[in-house]
C-alpha positions in Angstrom: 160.9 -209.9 48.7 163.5 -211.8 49.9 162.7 -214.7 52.5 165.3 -214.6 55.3 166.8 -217.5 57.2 168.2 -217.0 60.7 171.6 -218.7 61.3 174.2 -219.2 64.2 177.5 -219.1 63.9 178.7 -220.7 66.8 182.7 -221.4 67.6 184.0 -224.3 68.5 187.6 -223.9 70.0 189.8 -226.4 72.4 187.5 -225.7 75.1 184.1 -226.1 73.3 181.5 -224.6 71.8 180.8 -221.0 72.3 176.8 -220.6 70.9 175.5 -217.5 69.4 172.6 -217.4 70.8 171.1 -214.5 69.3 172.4 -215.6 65.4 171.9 -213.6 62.6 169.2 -213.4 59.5 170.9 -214.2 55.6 169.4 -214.6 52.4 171.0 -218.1 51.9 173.4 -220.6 53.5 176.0 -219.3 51.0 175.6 -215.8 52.2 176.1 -217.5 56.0 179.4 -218.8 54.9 180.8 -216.1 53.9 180.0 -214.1 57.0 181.7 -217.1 58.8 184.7 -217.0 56.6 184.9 -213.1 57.4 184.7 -214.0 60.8 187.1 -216.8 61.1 190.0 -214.8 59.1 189.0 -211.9 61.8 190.0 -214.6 64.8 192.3 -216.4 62.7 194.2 -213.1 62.3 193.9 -212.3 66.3 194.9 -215.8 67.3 198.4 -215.8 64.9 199.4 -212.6 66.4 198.7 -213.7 69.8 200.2 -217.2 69.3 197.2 -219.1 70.0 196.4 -222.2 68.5 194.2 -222.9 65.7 194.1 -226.0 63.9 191.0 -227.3 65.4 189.2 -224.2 65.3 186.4 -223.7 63.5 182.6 -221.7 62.8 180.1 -224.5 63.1 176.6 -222.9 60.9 173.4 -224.1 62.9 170.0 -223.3 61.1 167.2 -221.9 63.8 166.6 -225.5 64.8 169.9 -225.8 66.3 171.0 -228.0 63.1 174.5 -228.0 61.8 174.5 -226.8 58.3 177.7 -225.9 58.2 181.4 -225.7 59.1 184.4 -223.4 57.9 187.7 -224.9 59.4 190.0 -221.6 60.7 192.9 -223.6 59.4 191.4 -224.0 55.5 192.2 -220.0 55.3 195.9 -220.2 55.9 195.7 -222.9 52.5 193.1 -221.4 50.4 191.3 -218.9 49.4 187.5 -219.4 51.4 185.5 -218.2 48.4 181.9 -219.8 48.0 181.7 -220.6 44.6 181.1 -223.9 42.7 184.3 -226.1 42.5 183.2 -228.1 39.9 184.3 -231.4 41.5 182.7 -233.7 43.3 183.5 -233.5 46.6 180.5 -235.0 48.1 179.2 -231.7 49.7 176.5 -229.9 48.6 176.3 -226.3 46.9 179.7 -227.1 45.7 181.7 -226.1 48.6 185.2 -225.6 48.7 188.0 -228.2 50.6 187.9 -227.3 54.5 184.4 -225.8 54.5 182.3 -229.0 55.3 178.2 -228.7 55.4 177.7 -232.2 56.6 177.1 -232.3 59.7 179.9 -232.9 62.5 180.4 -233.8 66.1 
C-alpha cells in the first residue's frame, strides 16, 4: 500500500496568496506537480483569453506543515513543456526539476 502525502496547492497572484485549505492527498511530490501544472495551464488558459496578467503567477506546493515544497511558474508553460521528468542537468533543484518549476522554497 501506498503511503499518501497531503499537499496544498495554493496560488499566489498580484493580490496574494489564495490557500487551499483543504489540499489534496498524492503519492509523491512529483505527482503534486503535475496536478499543479494541470492546474496552472487550466488558469493560464482562462487568464489569456480574458486578458489578465500572468507573469508573476504561480502554484506555490506546501506539504501538510504549511512548508513550500514547491512552485510551478504560470509563465514556464507558455515556454516549455511542464513535464516532470529528470533533466539531466544540474540545475540545483532537487528530483530533477524542469527550468520555471522551482522546489526551493520562495517568499
Amino acid at each position: 500500500m501506498v503511503d499518501l502525502m497531503r499537499y496544498h496547492l495554493n496560488i499566489r497572484n498580484a493580490t496574494g496568496l489564495i490557500i487551499d485549505e483543504e489540499g489534496a492527498e498524492f503519492s509523491n511530490l512529483k505527482a503534486a506537480r503535475k496536478e499543479a501544472c494541470a492546474s496552472a495551464a487550466d488558469m493560464l488558459t482562462d487568464d489569456l483569453r480574458g486578458g489578465g496578467p500572468i507573469s508573476k503567477q504561480r502554484i506555490e506546493i506546501s506539504d501538510d506543515t504549511g512548508a513550500l515544497v514547491a512552485s510551478v511558474g504560470f509563465s514556464v508553460l507558455l515556454h516549455e513543456d511542464c513535464e516532470l521528468k529528470s533533466s539531466g542537468a544540474n540545475t540545483g533543484l532537487r528530483d530533477g526539476a524542469p527550468k520555471g518549476v522551482d522546489l526551493a522554497t520562495q517568499s
